[in-house]
matplotlib code that plots the C-alpha trace (Angstrom):
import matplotlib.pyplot as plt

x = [68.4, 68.0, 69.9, 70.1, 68.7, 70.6, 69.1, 65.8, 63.3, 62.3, 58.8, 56.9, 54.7, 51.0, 50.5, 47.7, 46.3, 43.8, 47.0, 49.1, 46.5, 45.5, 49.4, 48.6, 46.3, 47.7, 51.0, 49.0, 47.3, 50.2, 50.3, 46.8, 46.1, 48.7, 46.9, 43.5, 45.1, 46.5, 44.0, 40.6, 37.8, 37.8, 40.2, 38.0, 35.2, 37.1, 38.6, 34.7, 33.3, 36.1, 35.7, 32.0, 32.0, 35.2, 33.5, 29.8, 31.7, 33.9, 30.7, 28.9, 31.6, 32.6, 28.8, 28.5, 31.3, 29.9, 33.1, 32.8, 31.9, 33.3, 36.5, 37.4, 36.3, 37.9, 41.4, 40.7, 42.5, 39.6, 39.5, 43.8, 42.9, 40.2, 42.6, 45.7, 43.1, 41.0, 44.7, 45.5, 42.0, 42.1, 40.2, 37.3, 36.6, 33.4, 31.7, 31.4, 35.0, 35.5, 33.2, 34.9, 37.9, 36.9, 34.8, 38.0, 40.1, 38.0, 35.7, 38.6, 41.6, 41.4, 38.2, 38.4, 42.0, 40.3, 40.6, 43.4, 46.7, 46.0, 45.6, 49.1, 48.8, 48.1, 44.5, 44.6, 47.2, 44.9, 41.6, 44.0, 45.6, 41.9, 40.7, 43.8, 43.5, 40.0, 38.9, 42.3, 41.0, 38.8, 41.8, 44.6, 42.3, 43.7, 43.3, 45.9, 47.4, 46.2, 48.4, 49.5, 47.4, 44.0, 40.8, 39.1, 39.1, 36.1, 33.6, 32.5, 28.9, 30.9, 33.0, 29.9, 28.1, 31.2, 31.7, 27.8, 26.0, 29.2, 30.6, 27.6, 28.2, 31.4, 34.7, 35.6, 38.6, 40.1, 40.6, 42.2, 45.9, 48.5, 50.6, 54.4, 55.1, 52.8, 54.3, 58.0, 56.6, 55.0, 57.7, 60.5, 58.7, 58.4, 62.3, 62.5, 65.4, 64.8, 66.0, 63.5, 60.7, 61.7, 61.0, 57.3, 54.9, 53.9, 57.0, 58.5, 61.6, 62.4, 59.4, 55.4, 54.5, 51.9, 52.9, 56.3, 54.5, 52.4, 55.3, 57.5, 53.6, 54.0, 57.5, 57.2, 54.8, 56.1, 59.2, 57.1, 56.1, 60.0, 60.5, 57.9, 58.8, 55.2, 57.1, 60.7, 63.3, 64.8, 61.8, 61.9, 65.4, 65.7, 62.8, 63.9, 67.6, 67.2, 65.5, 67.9, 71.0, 69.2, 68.0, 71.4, 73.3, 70.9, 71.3, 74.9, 74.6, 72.6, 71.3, 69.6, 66.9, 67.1, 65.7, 68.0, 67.3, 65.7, 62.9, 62.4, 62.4, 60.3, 57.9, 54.7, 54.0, 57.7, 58.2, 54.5, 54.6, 57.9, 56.4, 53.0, 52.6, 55.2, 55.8, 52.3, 53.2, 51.5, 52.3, 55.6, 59.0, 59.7, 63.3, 66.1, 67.6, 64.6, 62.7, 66.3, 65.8, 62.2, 62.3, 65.1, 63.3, 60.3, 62.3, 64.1, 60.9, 59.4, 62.0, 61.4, 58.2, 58.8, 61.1, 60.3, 56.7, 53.1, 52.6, 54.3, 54.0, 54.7, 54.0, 51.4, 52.7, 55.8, 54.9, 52.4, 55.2, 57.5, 54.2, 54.6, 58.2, 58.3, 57.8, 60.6, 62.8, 62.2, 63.2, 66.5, 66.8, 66.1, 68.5, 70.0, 68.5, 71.2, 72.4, 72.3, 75.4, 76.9, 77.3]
y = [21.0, 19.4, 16.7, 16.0, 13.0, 11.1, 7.8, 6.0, 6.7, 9.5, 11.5, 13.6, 16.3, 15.0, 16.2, 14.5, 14.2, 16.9, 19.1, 18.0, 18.6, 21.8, 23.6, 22.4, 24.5, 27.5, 27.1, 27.5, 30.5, 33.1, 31.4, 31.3, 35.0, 35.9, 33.6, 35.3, 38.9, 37.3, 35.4, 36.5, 35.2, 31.7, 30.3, 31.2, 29.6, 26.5, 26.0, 26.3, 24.3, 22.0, 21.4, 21.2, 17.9, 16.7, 17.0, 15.7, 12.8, 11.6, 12.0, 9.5, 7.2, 7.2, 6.5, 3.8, 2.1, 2.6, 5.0, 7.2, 10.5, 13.3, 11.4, 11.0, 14.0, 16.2, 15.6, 17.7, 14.9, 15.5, 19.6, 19.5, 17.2, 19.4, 22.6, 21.0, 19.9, 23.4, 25.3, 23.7, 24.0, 27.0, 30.0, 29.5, 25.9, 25.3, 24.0, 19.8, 20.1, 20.7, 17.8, 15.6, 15.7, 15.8, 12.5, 11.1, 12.2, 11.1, 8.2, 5.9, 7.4, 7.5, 5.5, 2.4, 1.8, 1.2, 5.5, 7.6, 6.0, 3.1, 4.7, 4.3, 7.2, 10.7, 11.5, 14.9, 13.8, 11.3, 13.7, 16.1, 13.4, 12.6, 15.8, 16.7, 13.2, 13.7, 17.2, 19.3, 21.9, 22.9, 22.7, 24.9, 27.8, 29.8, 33.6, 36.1, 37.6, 40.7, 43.3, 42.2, 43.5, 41.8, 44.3, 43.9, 41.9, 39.8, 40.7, 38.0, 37.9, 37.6, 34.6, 33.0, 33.2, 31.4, 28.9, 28.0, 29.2, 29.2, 32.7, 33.8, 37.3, 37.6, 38.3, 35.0, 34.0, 37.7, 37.1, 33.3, 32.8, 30.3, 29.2, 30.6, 26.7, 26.5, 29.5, 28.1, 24.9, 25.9, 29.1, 26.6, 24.3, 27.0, 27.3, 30.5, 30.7, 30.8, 34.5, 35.2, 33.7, 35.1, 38.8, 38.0, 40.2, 36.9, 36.6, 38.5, 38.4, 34.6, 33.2, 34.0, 36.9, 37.0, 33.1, 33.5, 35.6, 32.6, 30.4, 32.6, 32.7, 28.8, 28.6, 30.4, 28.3, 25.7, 26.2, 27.0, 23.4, 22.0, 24.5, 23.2, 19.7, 19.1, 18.1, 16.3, 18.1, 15.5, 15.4, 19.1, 19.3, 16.2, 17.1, 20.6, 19.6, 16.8, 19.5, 22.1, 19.3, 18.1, 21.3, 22.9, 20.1, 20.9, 24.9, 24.3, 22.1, 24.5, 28.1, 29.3, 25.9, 24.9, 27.7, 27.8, 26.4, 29.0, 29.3, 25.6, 25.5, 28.8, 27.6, 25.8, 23.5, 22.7, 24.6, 23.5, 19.7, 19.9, 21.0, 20.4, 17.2, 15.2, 15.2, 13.2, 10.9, 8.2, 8.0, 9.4, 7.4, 7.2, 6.9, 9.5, 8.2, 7.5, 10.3, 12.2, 9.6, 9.5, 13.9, 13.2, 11.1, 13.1, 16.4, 14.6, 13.2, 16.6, 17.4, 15.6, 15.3, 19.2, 19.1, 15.7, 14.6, 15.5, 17.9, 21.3, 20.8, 17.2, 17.3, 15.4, 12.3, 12.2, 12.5, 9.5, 7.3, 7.9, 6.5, 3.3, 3.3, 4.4, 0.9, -0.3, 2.4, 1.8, -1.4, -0.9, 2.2, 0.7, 1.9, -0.2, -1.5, -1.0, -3.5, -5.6, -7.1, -5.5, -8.1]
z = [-48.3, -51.7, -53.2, -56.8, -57.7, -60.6, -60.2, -59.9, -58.3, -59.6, -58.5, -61.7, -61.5, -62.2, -66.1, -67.7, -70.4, -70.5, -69.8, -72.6, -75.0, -73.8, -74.1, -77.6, -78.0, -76.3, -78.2, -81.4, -80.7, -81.9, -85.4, -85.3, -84.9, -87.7, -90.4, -89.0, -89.6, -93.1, -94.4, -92.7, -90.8, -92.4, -90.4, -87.5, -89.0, -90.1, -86.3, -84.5, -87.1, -86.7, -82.9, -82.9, -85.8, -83.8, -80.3, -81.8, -83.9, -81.0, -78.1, -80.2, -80.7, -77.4, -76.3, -78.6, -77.2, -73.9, -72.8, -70.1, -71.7, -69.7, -68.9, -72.4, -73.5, -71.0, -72.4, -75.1, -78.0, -80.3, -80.1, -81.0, -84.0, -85.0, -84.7, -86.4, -89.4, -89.3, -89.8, -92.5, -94.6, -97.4, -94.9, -97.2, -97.7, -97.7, -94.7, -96.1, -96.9, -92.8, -92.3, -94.2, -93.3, -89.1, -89.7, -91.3, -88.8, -86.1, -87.2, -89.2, -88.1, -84.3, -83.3, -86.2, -84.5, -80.8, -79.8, -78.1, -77.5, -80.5, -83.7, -85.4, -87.6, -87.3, -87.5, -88.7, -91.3, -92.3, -92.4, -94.6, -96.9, -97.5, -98.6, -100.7, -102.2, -103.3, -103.4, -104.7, -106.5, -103.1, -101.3, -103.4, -103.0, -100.6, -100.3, -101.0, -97.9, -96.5, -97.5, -101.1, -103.5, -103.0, -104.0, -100.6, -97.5, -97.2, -94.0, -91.1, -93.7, -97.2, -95.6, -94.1, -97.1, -99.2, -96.8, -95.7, -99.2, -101.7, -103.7, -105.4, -107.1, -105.1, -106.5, -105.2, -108.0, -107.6, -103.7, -104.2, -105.3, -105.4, -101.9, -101.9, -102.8, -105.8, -107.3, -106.8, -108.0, -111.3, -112.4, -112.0, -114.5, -116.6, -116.7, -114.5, -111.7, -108.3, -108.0, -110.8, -109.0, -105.3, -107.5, -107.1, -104.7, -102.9, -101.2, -98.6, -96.2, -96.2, -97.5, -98.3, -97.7, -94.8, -94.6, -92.4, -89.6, -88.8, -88.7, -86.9, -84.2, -84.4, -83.7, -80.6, -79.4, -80.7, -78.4, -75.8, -76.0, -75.6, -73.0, -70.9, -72.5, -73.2, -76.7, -77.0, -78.9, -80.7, -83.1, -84.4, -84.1, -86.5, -89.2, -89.5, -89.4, -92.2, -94.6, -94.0, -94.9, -98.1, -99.0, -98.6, -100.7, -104.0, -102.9, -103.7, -106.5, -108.4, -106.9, -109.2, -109.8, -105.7, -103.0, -100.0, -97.0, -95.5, -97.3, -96.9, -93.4, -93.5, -96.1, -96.0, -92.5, -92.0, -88.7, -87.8, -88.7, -86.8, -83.6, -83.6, -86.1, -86.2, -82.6, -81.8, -78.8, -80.0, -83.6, -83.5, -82.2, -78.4, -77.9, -77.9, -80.8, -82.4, -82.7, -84.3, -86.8, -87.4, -87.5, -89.6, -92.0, -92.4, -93.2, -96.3, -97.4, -97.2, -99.5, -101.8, -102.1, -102.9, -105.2, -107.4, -105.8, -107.4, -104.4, -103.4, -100.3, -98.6, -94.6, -94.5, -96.5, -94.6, -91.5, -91.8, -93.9, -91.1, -88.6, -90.5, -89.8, -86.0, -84.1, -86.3, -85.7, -81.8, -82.6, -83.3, -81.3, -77.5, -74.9, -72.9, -69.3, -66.3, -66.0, -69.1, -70.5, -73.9, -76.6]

ax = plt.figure().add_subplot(projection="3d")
ax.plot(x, y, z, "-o")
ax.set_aspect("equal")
plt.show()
């Protein structure tokens, strides 16, 4: 017979960290295989090249810190930064690009702060932030989904050969196009409406076209993750949440110079920060409460970092302003211990 235990102590399945790291990978394998049938073999390319500088970089960190190699290795924290970077690269972004940003991530995100469990914020974040910071025009060049027009997909040799060698006498600029964001961005400068702009091939059902399959692929895993509560809900729920209520107040302001909610939540790494990103156990808030409020905060600066920042798209930057403000907000969010007296 078993009795329902509602009170300490309580006896947890062994999940380390090894385990943890490697649902993340699983989970991002639907939304992975869209963007390869989208975009091509560059974001193939990007992810190996990716794991092998993350693996090499963190190996020789680890030995120079005299670390035990296989222990640290084996829980896989450097392959998931690699993949959440590599995902996020333009498919073909050539090969020092990847580098770059992995050393970042690696070398003076994670390792300057002391490794896994004391870097205080997100190392891919950072390794992105880094390359958008100082190399943009490499990284707004993303191809133009599969299926919308483009002359030709490029073959496993043509994408080598951009990414290894550079375009040569390929029709590199015919195959590159703006992000679903971009376009909104720049068209709504140019004093078009939102229904105007939403006319435009590069959209589809509720947001790029080619771009909402792999979120709809992330979002599945990404629930897989909360299912199997490898990831808390409070986080996603809050960040998607908080962009939804801000991007619904300035929908109904004015519809025809705000998109709808939707296609916020749809568009750009909203659904994947939220699952994937944001929800990093060691940068992110750790209380009930607090991680509704730190999710929270990251969707409405998302928000507006869309709507009146430099960038279309603003994951990155929110999620690591909201790392600066997650010990705080565990501050003031602590639950309180049986037994302690209410003042």
């Amino acid at each position: 017979m078993r009795f329902k235990t509602v009170t300490s102590p309580h006896l947890h399945q062994p999940t380390s960290v090894g385990q943890v790291m490697r649902r993340v990978l699983y989970a991002m394998i639907p939304g992975i295989a869209a963007l390869v049938w989208f975009f091509g073999w560059g974001i193939l390319i990007n992810l190996a090249l990716a794991t092998v500088v993350a693996v090499g970089a963190e190996a020789a960190l680890l030995a120079a810190r005299g670390k035990p190699l296989a222990l640290h290795l084996g829980d896989y924290s450097a392959v998931v930064t690699a993949w959440l970077l590599a995902v996020a690269l333009p498919p073909l972004a050539p090969w020092w690009l990847t580098v770059i940003g992995v050393l970042a991530a690696i070398v003076v995100a994670k390792h300057l702060y002391g490794g896994l469990g004391y870097n205080p914020f997100n190392p891919a974040m950072i390794g992105y932030v880094v390359l958008l910071i100082s190399f943009p025009r490499e990284m707004s060049a993303w191809l133009i989904p599969h299926g919308i027009g483009q002359p030709h997909a490029l073959s496993l040799p043509d994408t080598l050969q951009i990414i290894f060698g550079g375009a040569g006498s390929l029709p590199i600029d015919a195959l590159t196009g703006a992000t679903p964001l971009d376009v909104l961005r720049t068209r709504l400068g140019l004093g078009q409406t939102v229904a105007e702009i939403r006319n435009s091939p590069v959209f589809g059902i509720v947001a790029g076209q080619g771009w909402e399959w792999a979120t709809a692929g992330f979002l599945a895993g990404g629930l897989w993750l909360v299912y199997t509560r490898t990831a808390a809900w409070q986080i996603p729920a809050g960040l998607l949440g908080g962009l939804a209520a801000i991007a619904t107040v300035f929908y109904l302001i004015d519809p025809q110079q705000y998109a709808p909610p939707w296609f916020h939540v749809w568009s750009g790494a909203a659904i994947f920060g939220a699952f994937f990103i944001a929800t990093d156990p060691v940068t992110a808030s750790t209380t009930p409460r607090g991680r509704l409020i730190y999710g929270a905060g990251i969707g409405l600066l998302i928000y507006i970092i869309r709507g009146f920042g430099g960038y279309p798209d603003g994951v990155a930057f929110s999620v690591l302003l909201m790392n600066i403000a997650a010990p705080t907000i565990d501050l003031y969010t602590r639950p309180k211990v049986f037994g302690e007296r209410r003042p």
